[in-house]
Each structure stands twice: as structure tokens, then as C-alpha cells.
C-alpha positions in Angstrom: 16.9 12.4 5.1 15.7 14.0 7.9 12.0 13.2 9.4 9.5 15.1 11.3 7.8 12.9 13.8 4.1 13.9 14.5 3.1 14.2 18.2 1.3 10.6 18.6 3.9 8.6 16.5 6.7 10.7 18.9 5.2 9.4 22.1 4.8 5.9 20.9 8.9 6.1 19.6 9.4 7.2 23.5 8.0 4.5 24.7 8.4 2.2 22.0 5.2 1.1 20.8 4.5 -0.8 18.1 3.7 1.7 15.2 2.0 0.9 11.1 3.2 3.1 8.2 0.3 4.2 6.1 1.2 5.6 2.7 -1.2 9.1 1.9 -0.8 8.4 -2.2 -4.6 7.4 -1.4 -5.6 10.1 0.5 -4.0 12.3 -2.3 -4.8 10.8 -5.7 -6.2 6.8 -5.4 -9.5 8.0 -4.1 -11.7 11.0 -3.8 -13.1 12.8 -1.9 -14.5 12.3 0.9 -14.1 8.6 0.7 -10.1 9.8 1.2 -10.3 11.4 4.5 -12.9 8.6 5.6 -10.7 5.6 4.5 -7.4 7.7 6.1 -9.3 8.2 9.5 -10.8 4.9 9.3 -7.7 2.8 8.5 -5.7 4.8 11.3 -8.6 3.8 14.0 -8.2 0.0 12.3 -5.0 0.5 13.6 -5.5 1.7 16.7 -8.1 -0.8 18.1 -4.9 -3.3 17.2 -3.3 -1.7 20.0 -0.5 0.1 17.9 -0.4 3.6 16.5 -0.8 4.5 13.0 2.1 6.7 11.0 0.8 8.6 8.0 4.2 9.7 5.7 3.7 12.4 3.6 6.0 15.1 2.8 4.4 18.5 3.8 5.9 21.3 2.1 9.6 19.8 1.5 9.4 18.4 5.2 9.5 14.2 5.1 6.5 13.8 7.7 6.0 10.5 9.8 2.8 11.3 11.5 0.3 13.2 10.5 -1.7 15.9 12.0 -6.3 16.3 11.3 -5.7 19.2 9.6 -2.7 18.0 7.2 -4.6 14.6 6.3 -7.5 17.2 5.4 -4.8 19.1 3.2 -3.9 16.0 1.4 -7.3 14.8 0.9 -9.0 18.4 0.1 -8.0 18.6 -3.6 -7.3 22.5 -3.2 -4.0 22.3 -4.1 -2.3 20.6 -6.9 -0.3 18.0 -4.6 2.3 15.9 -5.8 2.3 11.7 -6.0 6.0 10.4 -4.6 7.5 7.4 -5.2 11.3 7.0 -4.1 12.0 8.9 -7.1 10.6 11.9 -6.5 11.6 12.4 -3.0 14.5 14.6 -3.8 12.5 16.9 -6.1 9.7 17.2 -4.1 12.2 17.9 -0.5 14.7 20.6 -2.8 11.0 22.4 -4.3 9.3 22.5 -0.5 6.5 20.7 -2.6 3.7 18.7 -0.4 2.5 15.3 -1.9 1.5 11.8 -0.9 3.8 8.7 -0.8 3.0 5.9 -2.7 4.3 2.5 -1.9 7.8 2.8 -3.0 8.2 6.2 -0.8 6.5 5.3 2.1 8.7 1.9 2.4 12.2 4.1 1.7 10.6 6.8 4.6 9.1 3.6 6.7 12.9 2.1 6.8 14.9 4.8 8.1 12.4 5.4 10.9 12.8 1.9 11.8 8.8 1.3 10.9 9.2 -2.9 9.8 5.1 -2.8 9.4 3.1 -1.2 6.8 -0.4 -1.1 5.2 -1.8 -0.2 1.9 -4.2 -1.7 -0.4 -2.4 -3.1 -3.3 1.2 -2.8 -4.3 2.3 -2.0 -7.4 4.2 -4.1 -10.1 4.2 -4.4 -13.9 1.8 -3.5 -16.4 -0.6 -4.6 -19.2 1.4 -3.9 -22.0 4.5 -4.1 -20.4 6.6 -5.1 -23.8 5.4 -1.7 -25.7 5.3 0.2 -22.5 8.2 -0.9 -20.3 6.2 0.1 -17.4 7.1 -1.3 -14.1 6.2 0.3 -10.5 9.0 1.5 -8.4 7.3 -0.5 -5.6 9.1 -4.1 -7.1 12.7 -2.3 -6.3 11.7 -0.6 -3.2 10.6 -4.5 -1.7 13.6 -5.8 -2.6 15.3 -2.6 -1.0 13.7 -1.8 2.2 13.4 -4.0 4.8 9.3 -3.3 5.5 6.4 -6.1 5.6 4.3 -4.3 3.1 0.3 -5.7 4.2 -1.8 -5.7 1.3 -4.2 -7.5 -0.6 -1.9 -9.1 -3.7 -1.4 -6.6 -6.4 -3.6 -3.9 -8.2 -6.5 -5.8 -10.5 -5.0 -3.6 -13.3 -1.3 -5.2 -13.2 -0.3 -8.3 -15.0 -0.6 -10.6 -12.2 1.7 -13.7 -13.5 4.6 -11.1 -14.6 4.3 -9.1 -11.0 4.5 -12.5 -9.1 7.5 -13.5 -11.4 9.4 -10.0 -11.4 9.0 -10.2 -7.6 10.4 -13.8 -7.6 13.8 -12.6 -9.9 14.3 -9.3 -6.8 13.8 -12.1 -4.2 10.7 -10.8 -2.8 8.8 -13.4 -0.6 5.3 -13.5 -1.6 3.3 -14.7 1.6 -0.7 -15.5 1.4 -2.5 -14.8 4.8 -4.6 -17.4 5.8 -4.5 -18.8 1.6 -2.5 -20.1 -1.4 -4.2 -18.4 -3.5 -3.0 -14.8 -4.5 -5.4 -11.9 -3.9 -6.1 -10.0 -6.7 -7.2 -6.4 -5.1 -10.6 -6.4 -6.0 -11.3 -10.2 -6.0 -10.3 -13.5 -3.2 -8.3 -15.1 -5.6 -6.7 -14.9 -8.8 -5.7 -18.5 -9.5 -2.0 -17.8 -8.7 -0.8 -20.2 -6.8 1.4 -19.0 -3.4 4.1 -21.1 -2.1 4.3 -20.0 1.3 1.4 -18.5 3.8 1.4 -17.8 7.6 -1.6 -18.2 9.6 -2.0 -15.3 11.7 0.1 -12.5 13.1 2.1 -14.4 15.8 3.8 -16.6 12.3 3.8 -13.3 10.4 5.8 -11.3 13.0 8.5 -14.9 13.4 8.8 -14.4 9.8 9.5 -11.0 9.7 12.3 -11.3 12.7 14.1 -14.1 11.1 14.5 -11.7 7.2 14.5 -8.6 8.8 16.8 -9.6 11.9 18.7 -13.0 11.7 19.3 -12.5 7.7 19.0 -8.7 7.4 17.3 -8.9 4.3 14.7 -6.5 1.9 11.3 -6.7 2.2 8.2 -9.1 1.6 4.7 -9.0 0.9 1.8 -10.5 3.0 -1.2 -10.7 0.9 -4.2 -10.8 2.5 -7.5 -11.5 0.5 -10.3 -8.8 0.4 -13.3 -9.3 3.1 -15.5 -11.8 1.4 -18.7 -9.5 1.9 -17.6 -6.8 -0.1 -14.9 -8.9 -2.9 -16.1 -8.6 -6.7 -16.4 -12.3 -8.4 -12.7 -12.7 -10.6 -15.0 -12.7 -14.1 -16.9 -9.9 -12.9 -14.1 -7.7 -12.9 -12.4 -8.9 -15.8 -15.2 -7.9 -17.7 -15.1 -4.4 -16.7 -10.8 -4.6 -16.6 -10.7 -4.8 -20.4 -13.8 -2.1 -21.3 -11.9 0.5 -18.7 -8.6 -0.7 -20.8 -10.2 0.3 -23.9 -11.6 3.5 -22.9 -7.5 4.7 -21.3 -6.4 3.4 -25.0 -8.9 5.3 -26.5 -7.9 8.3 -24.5 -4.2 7.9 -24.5 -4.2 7.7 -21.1 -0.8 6.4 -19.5 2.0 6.9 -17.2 0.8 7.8 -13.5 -2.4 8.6 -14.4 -3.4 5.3 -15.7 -4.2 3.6 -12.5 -6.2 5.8 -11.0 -8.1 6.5 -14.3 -8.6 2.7 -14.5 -9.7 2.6 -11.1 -12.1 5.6 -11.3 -13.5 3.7 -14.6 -13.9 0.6 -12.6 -16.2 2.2 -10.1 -18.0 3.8 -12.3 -18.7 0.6 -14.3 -19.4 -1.5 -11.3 -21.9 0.8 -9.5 -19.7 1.7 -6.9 -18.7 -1.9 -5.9 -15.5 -1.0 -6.4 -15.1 1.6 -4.1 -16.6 0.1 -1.3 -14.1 -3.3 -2.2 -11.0 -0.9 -1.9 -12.4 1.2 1.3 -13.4 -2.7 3.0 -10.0 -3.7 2.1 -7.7 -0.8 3.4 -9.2 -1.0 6.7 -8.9 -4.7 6.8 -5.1 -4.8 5.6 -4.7 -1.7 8.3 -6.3 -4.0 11.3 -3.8 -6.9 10.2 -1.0 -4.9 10.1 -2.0 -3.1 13.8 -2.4 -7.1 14.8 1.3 -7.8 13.3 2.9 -4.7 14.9 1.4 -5.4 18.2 3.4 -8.9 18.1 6.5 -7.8 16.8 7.0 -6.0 19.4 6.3 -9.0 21.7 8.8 -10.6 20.2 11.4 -7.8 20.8 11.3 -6.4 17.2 
């Protein structure tokens, strides 16, 4: 696969400063506009005031991009052209058809890897879904953690997943699941989710010793560090619950499914909670995004 390194992510490989992934899947279909472009920008200055530099990925008409220019973010984010969403999958197709589209999780980690990028931020992975004995529907994200050897920063898994059957399919791949500062498993949206976390790191400095001892002395796939949602702007667990199974009914009522499920759901959400949805998942991508800038920063002081 070959990459196309933007100008700031070139000059920080030159003199090898710590650098973030940031997938564009969010830019491009998980929210829109402008709070897109605004949560792009503002999770790459997040980032930056870390003291390391922010990576978009995207592929940009067949080209895999690590870096991304204003005017391509504004491309993503725009919604005047039909772009494509790319998981691992689909980054053959969309390379071979010169298509442009955002990475999701699963692409961003595969892209992150191979550029030698150990750090990256979004705001919840993906994992398996409601339903999931009728469905069969699983994100590519579980096999690309086990895969790639990228600390993905989040906070826990999207409120839409089955929680208890992410955390166990993650278990079965070997994943490590490590709370931020908590036991508890974030759920997105909300703090906590009453899933209880084995293992947690404190800060950065025990984050980036983790990550040298899987990724370095063991040479192993990735992990998760889930980091709960800034307090001021996290929905109460029952709140959300209550507005989970109403948006569920209206997607079953439409026959809404496959890829455009989550982003329906989380449209619905918004709409159902006044808004305090939204400003949960902007709060919460900029927070994971100034973690991950913090982690970078002391990887590389440990070498890594």
C-alpha cells in the first residue's frame, strides 16, 4: 500500500515527532455538517496543544492519504460528493476505482500500522450488534485490534453496540481492554456502563509503558484505552437507554440496517435528546484526541 504523507505529518516523520491518527469516517458520515469540520479542526488542535501532530487518513481519490490538507478535510466534510465509508475491506475497491472516502476504525488502524503511527484517536470503536443472533453483525474494528498493532483512544464502545458481547468478543481476539483513570467501561455517551474493567493505567506515562512492552517486547495487535466522556457534557446511563430502544424501534420500523444503522441511530439519538448528544460526542472526540496527543508525546520519550 503505498501512502501519501501530507506536508505537516512529513516534517514531523523527518524529525520524528510524535504523531496521532485520526480516522475522517466522522468527518464523512458520523456527523454533519458543520459540526464535522469543527470536531476535525478541533480534535487536530487537541492534538496539537499535546505537543504532537495530528494525521488525518483518508483515501483521496484512490490515493491512501496520511495527512490531510484544509481544503481536503473541507472535501470530506462538504457533503457534495457522494464519498465512500472504508473499513479494511474496502480499501482495495475504493484504491482500484480512484474513489475518495473516510476511514473508519478498522481502515484507519490497517493505514496507522504501516506508517508506523502506534497512537490513534476516535470516539468509539466499533464491535457487535443488538441483534447480533438474527443479524450476524460484527464491526471489522474487533479483527483490525487484534490485527494492527495501534492503541486505539476512545471512549469504550458505541452506546448502540451490545456492550457485554463487544467486551467478550474482544476478550476471545485477545484485545486488552484498558480503563483510563476507571474500572468501569465507558459507554460513548455515558461515564460508565457497569462493565467491570480488569486493568486501567493512570495517565499517559503508564499508557505509553504499556504500549512499549505489547507493541515492542511482545510484538503483539492492538488494545483499547477507554477513556470516560467529560463529566460536564456525559448523558445519565438511563437517560440514554430510554432514547436507545425508541431510536431502535423507529430503524426496525424503517428497515434500516447494515452501515447505515449507526449513524441513523445516532442522528435519532440527537434528535431525541435535544442535541445532548451531539455536544457528548463533539466533548468526547476532542477529549480522546488531547489524551492521545498526551500519550504520543511520551512514547516518544520512551523511545517508541
Amino acid at each position: 500500500m503505498r501512502l501519501l504523507y501530507g506536508e505537516e505529518v512529513q516534517r514531523a516523520l523527518d524529525r520524528r515527532a510524535p504523531l496521532v491518527a485520526l480516522e475522517t469516517s466522522v468527518v464523512a458520515q458520523g456527523l454533519p455538517p458543520p459540526h464535522n469540520l469543527e470536531a476535525a479542526r478541533a480534535c487536530e488542535e487537541a492534538v496539537r496543544r499535546a505537543g504532537a501532530v495530528p494525521a488525518a487518513l483518508a483515501v483521496i481519490d484512490g490515493q491512501v492519504r496520511v495527512g490531510l490538507s484544509g481544503p481536503e478535510l473541507e472535501r470530506l466534510a462538504s457533503g457534495g460528493e457522494r464519498v465512500m465509508k472504508i473499513g479494511s475491506r474496502d480499501l482495495a475497491p475504493a484504491i482500484a476505482g480512484l474513489r475518495t472516502g473516510g476511514t473508519t476504525v478498522s481502515a484507519t488502524m490497517e493505514i496507522a500500522a504501516r506508517a508506523g503511527i502506534r497512537v490513534f484517536a476516535t470516539g468509539g470503536i466499533g464491535g457487535v450488534h443488538r441483534g447480533v443472533a438474527e443479524t450476524l453483525d460484527l464491526s471489522q474494528d474487533l479483527l483490525a485490534l487484534s490485527r494492527f498493532p495501534v492503541a486505539v483512544i476512545c471512549a469504550g464502545a458505541k452506546s448502540v453496540l451490545d456492550l457485554p458481547k463487544t467486551l467478550e468478543a474482544l476478550e476471545a481476539l485477545s484485545v486488552p481492554v484498558v480503563g483510563v483513570g476507571t474500572n468501569d467501561f465507558p459507554s460513548f455517551f455515558c461515564r460508565t456502563s457497569g462493565l467491570v474493567l480488569e486493568q486501567r493505567v493512570e495517565g499517559p506515562e503508564d499508557a505509553a509503558r504499556l504500549l512499549s512492552i505489547r507493541f515492542g517486547e511482545l510484538q503483539q495487535g492492538g488494545l483499547v484505552l477507554a477513556l470516560p466522556p467529560p463529566a460536564d457534557t456525559a448523558l445519565p446511563s438511563t437517560e440514554l437507554e430510554k432514547h436507545m430502544h425508541a431510536a431502535l424501534a423507529e430503524a426496525d420500523a424503517r428497515d434500516v440496517r447494515g452501515k447505515a444503522l449507526t449513524p441513523f441511530l445516532l442522528s435519532e439519538l440527537s434528535r431525541r435528546s435535544g442535541g445532548r448528544t451531539m455536544r457528548a460526542n463533539l466533548a468526547l472526540l476532542e477529549n480522546n484526541a488531547a489524551f492521545a496527543g498526551r500519550l504520543a508525546v511520551a512514547c516518544a520519550a520512551l523511545g517508541g
